[in-house]
LOROSE-405586 format. One record per residue (C-alpha): x, y, z. Coordinates in steps of 0.02 Angstrom, whole numbers, plus 50000, padded with zeros to 5 digits. Each point is the difference from the previous one (the first is absolute). Layout:
% LOROSE-405586
@east: X, north: Y, up: Z
...
This chain:
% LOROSE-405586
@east: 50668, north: 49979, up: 49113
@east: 49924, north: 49856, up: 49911
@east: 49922, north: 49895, up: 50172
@east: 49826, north: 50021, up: 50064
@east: 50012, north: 50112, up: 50149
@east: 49837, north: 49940, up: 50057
@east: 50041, north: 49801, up: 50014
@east: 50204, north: 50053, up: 50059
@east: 49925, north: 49984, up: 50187
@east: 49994, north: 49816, up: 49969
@east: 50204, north: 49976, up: 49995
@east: 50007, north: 50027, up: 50199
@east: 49854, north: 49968, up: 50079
@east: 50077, north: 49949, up: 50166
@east: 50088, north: 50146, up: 50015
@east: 49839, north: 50107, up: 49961
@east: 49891, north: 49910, up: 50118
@east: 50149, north: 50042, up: 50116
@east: 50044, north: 50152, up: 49948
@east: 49824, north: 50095, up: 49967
@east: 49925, north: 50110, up: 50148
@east: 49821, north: 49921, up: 50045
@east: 49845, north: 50134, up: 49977
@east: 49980, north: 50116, up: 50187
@east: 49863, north: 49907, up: 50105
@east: 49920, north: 50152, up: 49997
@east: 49932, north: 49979, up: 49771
@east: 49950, north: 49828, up: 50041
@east: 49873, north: 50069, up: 50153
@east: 49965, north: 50129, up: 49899
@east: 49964, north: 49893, up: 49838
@east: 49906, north: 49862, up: 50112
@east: 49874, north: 50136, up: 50061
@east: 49950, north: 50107, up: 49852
@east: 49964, north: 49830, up: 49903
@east: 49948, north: 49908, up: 50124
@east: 50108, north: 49856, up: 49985
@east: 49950, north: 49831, up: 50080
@east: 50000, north: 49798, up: 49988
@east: 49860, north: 50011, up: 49863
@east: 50111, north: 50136, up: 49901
@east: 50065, north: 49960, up: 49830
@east: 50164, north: 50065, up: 49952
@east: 50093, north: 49997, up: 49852
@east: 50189, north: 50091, up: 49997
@east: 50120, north: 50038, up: 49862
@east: 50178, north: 49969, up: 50028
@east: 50003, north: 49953, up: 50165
@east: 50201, north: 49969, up: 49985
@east: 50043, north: 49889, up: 50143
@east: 49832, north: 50067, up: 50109
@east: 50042, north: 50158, up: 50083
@east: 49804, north: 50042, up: 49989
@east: 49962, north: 49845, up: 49960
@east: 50020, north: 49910, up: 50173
@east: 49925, north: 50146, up: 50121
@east: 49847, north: 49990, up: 49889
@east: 50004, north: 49813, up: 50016
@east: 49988, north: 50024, up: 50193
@east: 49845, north: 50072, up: 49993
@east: 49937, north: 49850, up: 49931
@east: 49935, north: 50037, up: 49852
@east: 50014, north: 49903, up: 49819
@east: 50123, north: 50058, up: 49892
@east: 50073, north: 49956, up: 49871
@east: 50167, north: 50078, up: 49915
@east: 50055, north: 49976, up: 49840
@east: 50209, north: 50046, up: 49988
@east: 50089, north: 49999, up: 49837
@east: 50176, north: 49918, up: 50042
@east: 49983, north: 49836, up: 50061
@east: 50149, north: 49997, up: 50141
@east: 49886, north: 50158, up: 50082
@east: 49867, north: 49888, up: 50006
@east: 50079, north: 49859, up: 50081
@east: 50054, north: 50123, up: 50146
@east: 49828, north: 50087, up: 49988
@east: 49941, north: 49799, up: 50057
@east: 50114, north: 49987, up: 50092
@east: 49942, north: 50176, up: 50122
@east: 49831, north: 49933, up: 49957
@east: 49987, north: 49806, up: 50067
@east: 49929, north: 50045, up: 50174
@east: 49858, north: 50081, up: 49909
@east: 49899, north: 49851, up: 49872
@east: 49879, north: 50136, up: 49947
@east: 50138, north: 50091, up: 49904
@east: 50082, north: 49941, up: 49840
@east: 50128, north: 50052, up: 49857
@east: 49941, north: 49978, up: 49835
@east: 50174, north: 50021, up: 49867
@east: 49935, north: 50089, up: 49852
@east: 50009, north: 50174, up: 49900
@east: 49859, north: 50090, up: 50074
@east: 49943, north: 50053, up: 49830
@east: 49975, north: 49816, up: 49958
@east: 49924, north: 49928, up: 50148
@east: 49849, north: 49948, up: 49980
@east: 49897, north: 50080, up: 50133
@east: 49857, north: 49866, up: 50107
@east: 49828, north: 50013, up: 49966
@east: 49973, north: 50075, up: 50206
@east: 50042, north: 50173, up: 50001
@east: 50112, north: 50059, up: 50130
@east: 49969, north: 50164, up: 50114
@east: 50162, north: 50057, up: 50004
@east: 50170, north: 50016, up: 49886
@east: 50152, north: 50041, up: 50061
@east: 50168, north: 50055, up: 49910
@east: 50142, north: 50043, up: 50118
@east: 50118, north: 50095, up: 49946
@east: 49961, north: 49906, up: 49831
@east: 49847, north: 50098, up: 49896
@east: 50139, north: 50100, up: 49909
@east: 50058, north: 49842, up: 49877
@east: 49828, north: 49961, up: 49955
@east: 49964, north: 50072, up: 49830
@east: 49887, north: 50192, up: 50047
@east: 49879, north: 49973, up: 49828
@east: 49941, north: 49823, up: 50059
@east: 50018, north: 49985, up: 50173
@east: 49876, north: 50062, up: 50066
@east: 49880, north: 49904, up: 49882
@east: 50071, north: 49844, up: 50104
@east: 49966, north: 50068, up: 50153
@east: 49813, north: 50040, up: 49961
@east: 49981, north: 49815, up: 49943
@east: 50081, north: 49933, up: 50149
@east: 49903, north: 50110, up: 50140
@east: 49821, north: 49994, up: 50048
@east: 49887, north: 50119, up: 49949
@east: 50049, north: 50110, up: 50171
@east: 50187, north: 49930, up: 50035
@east: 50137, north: 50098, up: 50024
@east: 50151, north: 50005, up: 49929
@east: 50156, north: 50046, up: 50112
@east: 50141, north: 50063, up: 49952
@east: 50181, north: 50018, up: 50130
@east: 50107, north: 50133, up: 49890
@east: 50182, north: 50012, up: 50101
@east: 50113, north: 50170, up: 49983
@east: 50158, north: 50004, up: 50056
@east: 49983, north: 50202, up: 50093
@east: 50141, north: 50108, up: 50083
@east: 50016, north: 49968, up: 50169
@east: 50108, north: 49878, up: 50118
@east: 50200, north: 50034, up: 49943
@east: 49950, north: 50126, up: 49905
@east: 50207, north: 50056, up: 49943
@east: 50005, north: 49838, up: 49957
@east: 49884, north: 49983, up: 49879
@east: 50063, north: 50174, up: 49913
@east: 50187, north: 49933, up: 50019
@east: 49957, north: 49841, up: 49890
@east: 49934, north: 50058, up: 49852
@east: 50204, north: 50029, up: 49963
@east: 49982, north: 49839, up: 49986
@east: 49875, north: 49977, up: 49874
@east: 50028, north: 50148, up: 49909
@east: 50169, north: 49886, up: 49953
@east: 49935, north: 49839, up: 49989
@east: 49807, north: 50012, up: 49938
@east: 50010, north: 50086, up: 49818
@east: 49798, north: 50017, up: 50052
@east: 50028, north: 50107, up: 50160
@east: 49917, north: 50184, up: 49963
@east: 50143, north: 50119, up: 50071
@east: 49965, north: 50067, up: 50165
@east: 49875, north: 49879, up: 50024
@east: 49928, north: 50052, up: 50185
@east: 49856, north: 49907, up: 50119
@east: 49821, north: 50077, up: 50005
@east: 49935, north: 50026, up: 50171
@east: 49848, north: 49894, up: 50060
@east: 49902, north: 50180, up: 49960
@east: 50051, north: 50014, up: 49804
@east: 49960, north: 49816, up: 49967
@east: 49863, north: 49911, up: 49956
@east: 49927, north: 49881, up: 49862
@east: 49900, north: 50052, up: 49874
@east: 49826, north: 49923, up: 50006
@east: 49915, north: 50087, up: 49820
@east: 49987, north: 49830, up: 49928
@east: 49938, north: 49916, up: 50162
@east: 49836, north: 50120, up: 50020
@east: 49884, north: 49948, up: 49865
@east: 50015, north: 49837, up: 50055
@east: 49955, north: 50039, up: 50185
@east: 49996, north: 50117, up: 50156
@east: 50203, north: 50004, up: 50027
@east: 50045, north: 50041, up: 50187
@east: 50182, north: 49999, up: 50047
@east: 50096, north: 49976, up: 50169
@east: 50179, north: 50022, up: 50030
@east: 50112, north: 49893, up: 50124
@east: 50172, north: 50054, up: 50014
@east: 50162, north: 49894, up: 50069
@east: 50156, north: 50026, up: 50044
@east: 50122, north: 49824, up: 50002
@east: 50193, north: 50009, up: 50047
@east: 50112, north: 49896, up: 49899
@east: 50196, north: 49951, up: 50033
@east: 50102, north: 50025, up: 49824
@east: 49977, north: 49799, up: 49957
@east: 49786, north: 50012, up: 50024
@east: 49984, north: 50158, up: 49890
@east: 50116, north: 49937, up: 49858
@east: 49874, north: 49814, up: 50015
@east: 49870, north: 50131, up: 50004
@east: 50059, north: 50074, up: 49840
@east: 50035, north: 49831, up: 49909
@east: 49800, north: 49975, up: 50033
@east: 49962, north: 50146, up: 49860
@east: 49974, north: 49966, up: 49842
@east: 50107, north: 50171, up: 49922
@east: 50142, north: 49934, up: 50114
@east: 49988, north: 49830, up: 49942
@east: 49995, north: 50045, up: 49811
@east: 50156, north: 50114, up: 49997
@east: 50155, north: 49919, up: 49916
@east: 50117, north: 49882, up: 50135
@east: 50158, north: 50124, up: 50012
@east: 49879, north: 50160, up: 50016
@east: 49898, north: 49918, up: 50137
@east: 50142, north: 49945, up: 50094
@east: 50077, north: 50159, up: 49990
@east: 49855, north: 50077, up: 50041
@east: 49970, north: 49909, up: 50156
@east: 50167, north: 49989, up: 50073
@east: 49985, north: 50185, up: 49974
@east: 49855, north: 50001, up: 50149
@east: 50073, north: 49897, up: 50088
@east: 50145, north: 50085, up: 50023
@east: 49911, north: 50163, up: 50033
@east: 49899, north: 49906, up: 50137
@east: 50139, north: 49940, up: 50080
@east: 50129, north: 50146, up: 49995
@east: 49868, north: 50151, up: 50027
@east: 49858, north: 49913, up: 50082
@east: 50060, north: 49896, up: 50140
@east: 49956, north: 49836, up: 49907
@east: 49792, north: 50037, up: 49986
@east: 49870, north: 50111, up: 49912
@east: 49796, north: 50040, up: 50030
@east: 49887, north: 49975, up: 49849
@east: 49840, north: 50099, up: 49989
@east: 49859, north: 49918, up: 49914
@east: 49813, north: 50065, up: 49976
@east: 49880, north: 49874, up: 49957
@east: 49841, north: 50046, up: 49927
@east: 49862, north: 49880, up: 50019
@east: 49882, north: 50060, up: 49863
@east: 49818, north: 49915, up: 49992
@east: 49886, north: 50041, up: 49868
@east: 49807, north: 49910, up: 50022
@east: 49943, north: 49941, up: 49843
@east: 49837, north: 50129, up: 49937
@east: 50043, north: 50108, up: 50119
@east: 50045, north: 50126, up: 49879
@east: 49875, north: 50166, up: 49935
């Protein structure tokens, strides 16, 4: 597997902007409140993919800026993002953006903090924040719950197809996961809220769903197409033609020097 996982987003971004769930109302209220966002906030994000953060932030009026690797996410990222002239997408690798003299209060990573590189990253993130920002993280797990025999049923089907399937692979409930936050605390107080959501898809949204993630994306052409006609046929002959994903978002916030 010789392609970037972390810039293969960039090959569909229509259908990822289309396909993607948006974040529950619920983390953005949540995330507004506990930072105190406003029109005089500064906001910086990493990877906003095609804004699925990006553009509820954007509401609250706030300045943000967003700085997306692939260029085609970025267009559609604009393209969410024209009602709102306070928010723009920079293209860049994070790691190489040069960061603006004004510090921002807040940085965001959706669903995104995982490709950045854990020995360095954080280093960026104290340059980029203000003495007492925050940095807010949105960490997405994919939990049992919803069709719950469907979601044991298909791992047949990538037990065959996915060489990198564990055997027996089985869902955590919402109560046996969570993200680990070690390296988070010395940089600040970490507090962490959960949102959980449950979204029905017909056979033809899940498999778009599927095609927006990165380990589906990367397998080799026959083995992803037998892999997917695979759930689709076991949505459509033993499912009556839909399925309910679980998800539990954690929106994790850690203040800058708010650590012991």
């Amino acid at each position: 597997m010789t392609r970037s996982l972390r810039g293969i987003f960039d090959e569909d971004a229509e259908l990822y902007d289309r396909a993607r769930p948006s974040y529950p109302p619920a983390l953005v209220r949540a995330l507004a409140a506990r930072v105190g966002l406003g029109a005089d906030s500064r906001v910086l994000e990493f990877g906003p993919g095609t804004g699925q953060l990006t553009v509820p932030i954007a509401e609250l009026g706030c300045h943000v800026t967003a700085v997306e690797l692939g260029p085609s996410m970025a267009a559609v990222a604009r393209r969410n993002l024209r009602a709102f002239p306070r928010a723009h997408v920079e293209v860049a690798e994070f790691e190489r953006w040069p960061l603006p003299r004004e510090p921002f209060d807040l940085m965001v990573a959706a669903t995104s903090f995982h490709w950045l590189d854990p020995a360095t990253r954080l280093t960026k993130v104290a340059d980029a924040l203000r003495p007492d920002g925050t940095l807010a993280l949105v960490t997405t797990h994919h939990t049992a719950g919803g069709s719950r025999d469907f979601f044991v049923e298909v791992q047949d089907c990538y037990e065959r197809w996915d060489p990198a399937t564990p055997p027996g692979l089985r869902q955590s409930t919402d109560a046996e996961t969570a993200t680990d936050t070690t390296d988070l605390e010395a940089f600040g107080q970490v507090e962490s809220l959960r949102f959980p959501q449950e979204i029905t898809y017909t056979a033809q949204t899940y498999i778009d769903l599927l095609l927006t993630y990165s380990n589906h994306r990367a397998l080799e052409p026959a083995a992803r197409k037998g892999l997917l006609d695979g759930i689709r046929e076991l949505i459509d002959t033993r499912h009556g033609g839909s399925v309910t994903k679980r998800y539990l978002h954690e929106l994790i916030l850690v203040r800058r020097g708010g650590g012991s």
